[in-house]
C-alpha positions as CSV (number, residue, x, y, z in Angstrom):
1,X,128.3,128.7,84.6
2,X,130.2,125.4,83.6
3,X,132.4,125.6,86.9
4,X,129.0,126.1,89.2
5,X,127.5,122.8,86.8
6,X,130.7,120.8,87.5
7,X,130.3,121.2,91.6
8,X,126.7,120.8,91.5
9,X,127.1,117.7,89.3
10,X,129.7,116.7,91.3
11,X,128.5,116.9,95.0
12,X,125.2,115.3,93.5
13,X,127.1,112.3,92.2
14,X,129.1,111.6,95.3
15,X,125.9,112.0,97.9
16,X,123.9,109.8,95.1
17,X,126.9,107.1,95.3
18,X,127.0,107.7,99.2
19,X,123.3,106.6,99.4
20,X,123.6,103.8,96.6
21,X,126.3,102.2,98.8
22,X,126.6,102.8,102.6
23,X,122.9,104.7,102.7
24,X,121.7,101.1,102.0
25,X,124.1,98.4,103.7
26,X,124.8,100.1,106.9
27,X,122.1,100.5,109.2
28,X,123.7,103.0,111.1
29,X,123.9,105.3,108.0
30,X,122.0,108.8,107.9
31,X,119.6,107.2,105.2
32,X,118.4,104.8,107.4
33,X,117.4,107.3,110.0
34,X,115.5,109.5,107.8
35,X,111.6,109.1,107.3
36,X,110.8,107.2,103.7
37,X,108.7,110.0,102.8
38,X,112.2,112.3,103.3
39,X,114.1,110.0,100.8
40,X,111.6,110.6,98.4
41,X,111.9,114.2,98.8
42,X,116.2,114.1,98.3
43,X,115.8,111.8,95.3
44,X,113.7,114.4,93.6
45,X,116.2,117.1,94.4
46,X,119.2,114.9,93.5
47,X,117.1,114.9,89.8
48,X,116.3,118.5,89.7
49,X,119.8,119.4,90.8
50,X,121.4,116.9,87.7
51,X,118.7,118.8,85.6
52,X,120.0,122.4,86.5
53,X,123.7,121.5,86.7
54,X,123.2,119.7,82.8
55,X,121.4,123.4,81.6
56,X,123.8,125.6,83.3
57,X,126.9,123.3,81.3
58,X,125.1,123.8,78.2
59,X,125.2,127.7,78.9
60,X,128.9,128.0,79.9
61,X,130.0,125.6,76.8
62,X,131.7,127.9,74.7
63,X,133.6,129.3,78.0
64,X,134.6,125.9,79.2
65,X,134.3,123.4,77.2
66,X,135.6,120.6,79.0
67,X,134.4,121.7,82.0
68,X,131.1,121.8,80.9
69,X,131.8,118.0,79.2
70,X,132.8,116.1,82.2
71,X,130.0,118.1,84.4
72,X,127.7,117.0,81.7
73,X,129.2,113.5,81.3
74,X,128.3,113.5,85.4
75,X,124.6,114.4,84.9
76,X,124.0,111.9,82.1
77,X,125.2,109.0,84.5
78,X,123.4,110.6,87.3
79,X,120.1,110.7,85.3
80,X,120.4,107.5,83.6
81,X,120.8,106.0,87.5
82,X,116.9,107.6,87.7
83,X,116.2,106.0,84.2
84,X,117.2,102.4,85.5
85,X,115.8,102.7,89.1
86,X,112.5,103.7,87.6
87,X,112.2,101.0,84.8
88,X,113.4,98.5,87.3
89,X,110.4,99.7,89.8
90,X,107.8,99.4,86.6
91,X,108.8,96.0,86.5
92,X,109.5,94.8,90.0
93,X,105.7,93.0,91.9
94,X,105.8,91.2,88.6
95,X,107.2,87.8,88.0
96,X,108.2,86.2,84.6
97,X,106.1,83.7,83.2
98,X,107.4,80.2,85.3
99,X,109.4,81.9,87.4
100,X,107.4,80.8,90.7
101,X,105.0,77.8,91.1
102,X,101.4,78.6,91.7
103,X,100.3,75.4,93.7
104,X,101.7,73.4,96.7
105,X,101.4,70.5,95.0
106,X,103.9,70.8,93.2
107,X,106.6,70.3,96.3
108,X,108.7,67.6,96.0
109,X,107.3,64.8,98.0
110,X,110.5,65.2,100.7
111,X,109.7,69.1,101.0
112,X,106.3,67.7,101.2
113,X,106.9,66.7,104.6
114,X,109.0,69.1,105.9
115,X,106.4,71.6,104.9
116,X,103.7,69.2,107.3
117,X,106.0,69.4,109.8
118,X,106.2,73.3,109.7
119,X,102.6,73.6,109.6
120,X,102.2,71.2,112.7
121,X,105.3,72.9,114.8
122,X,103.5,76.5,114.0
123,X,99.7,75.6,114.7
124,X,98.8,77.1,111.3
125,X,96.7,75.6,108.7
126,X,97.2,75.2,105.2
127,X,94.2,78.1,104.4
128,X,96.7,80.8,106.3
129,X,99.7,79.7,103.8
130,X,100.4,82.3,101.1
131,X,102.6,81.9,98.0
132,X,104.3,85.1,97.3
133,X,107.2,86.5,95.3
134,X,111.1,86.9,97.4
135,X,110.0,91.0,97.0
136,X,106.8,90.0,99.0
137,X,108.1,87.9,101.7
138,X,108.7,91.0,104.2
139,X,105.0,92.2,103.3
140,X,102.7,91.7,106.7
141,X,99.6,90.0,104.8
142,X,100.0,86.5,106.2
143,X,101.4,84.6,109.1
144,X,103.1,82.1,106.8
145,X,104.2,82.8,102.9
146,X,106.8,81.0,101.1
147,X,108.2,81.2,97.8
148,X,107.7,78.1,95.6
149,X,110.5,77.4,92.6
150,X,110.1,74.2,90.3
151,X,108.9,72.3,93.2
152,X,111.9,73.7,95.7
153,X,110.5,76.3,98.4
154,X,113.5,79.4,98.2
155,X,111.8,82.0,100.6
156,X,110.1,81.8,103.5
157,X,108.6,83.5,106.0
158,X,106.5,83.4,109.3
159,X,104.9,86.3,111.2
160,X,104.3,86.7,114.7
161,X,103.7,83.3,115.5
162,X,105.6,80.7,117.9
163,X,108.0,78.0,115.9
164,X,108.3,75.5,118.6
165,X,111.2,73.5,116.3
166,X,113.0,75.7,113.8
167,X,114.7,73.2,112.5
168,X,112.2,71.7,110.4
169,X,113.5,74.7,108.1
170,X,116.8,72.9,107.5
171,X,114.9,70.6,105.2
172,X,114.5,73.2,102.4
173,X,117.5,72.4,100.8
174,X,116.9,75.2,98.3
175,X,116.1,77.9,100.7
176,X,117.8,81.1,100.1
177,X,115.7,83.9,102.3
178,X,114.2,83.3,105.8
179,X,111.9,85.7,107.8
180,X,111.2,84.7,111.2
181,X,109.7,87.3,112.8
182,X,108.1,87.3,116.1
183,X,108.2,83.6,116.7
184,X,109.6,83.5,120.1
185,X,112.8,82.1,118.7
186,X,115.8,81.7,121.2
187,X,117.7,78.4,120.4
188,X,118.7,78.9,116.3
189,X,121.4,75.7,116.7
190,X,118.6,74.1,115.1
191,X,118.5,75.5,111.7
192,X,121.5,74.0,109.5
193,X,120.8,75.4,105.7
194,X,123.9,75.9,103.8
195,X,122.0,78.1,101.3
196,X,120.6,80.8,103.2
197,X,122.0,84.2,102.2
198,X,119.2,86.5,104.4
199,X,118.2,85.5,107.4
200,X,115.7,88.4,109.1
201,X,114.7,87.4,112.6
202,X,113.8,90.4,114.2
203,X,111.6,90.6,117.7
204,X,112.5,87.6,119.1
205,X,114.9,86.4,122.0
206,X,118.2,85.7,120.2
207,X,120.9,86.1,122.7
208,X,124.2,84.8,121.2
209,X,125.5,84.9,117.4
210,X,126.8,81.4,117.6
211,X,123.6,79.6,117.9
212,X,123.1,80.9,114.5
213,X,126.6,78.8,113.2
214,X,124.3,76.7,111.1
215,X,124.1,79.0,108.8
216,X,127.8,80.5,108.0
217,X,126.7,82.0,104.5
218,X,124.4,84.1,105.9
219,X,125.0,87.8,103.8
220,X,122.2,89.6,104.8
221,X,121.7,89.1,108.9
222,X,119.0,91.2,110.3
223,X,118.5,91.0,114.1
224,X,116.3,93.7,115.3
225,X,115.1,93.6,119.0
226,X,117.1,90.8,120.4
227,X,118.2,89.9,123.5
228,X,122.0,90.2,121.8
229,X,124.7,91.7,124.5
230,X,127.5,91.1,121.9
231,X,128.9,90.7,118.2
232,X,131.0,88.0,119.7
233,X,130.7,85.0,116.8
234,X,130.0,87.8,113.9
235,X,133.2,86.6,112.8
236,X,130.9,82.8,112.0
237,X,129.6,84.9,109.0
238,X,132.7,85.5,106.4
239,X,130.4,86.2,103.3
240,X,128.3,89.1,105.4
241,X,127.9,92.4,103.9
242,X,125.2,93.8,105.6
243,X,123.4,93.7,109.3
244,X,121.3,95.6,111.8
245,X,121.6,95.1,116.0
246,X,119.3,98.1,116.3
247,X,117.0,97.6,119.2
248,X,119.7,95.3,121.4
249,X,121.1,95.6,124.7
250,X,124.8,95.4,123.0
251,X,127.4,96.1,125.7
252,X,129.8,99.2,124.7
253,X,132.5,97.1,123.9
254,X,130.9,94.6,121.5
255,X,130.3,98.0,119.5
256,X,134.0,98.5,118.2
């Protein structure tokens, strides 16, 4: 019983690990081509399995005892993955008390501006401006949310609606995370932000990497349905650990 608890413990860890890591970064991975309601379904069996492998050590004990204490050790990391994940998610949609400014007023009077300017170059009013939490920027409930921060705006984003001069965005010197999705973006060379870490543009008409130069420390670059032939300039982003191309006319070659 202890040997059948150390593979099951085993082969659970490593496929648990496997989705931790590459099942999240690479968008290529098996775990991103699975439906959501899928994952839900493997996590569940990855718990029952730790479960089962942790009862079956306990029975085999006295046969193998360190067997059964490493395949046990195994399913007490496994489980106490679970433990964190779900006190993490009972916590996560909530901010801390003064983590995020409630009112727009509070921009500094040079953000101020900027922020005008972004209102004017998208056609939107302030009425259609949401202030949200980072975890809420990708949520589709507005056209236009940012994230305020002791008078800085850190995240924004913009839905589905034309940005005739992106870079008004470069005067956010504190901006962190951008979502620009469906603005009819082609030209980037305009947004210069030193700061930005993810930059999600998805459904637009982004042809070349290098227009996006402006922003070299860029981690998290997520370019779905482009116009993007190659990865030609990827090379612009040294810090980036993650991205997705999916939905691009990338030539063969641009693929190795």
């Amino acid at each position: 019983m202890a040997i059948k608890s150390l593979f099951i413990s085993l082969l659970v860890t490593i496929m648990l690990g496997y989705s931790l890591t590459v099942g999240l970064t690479d968008p290529d991975s098996y775990l991103k081509k699975i439906p959501d309601w899928m994952s839900f379904v493997l996590l569940i069996v990855f718990a029952l399995l730790y479960i089962l492998a942790f009862w079956w050590a306990i029975q085999g004990f006295n046969a193998h005892k360190v067997t059964a204490l490493f395949s046990m050790a195994l399913c007490v990391f496994g489980l106490s993955i679970y433990a964190f994940g779900i006190v993490m998610s009972l916590g996560s949609g909530r901010a801390s008390p003064g983590q995020y400014d409630g009112d727009i007023s509070t921009l500094v009077p040079s953000e101020k501006a900027a922020f005008d300017q972004l209102l004017h170059t998208t056609g939107l009013t302030p009425q259609q401006v949401k202030l949200t939490e980072h975890w809420h920027l990708m949520d589709k409930d507005a056209p236009l949310k940012i994230c305020l921060q002791k008078g800085h705006i850190t995240g924004l984003s913009v839905l589905n609606v034309p940005i005739r001069e992106v870079g008004v965005c470069s005067q956010f010197p504190e901006l962190g995370q951008v979502y620009l999705r469906g603005c009819r973006l082609s030209d980037m060379s305009g947004l210069k932000n030193l700061r930005i870490e993810r930059l999600e543009l998805a459904d637009n008409a982004i042809r070349d990497l290098k227009t996006l130069s402006g922003c070299p420390n860029v981690r998290w670059l997520m370019l779905q349905n482009n116009q993007i032939t190659s990865k030609a300039g990827i090379e612009l982003f040294p810090q980036l650990i993650a991205e997705d191309f999916t939905g691009n006319p990338l030539q063969k070659d641009s693929l190795k």
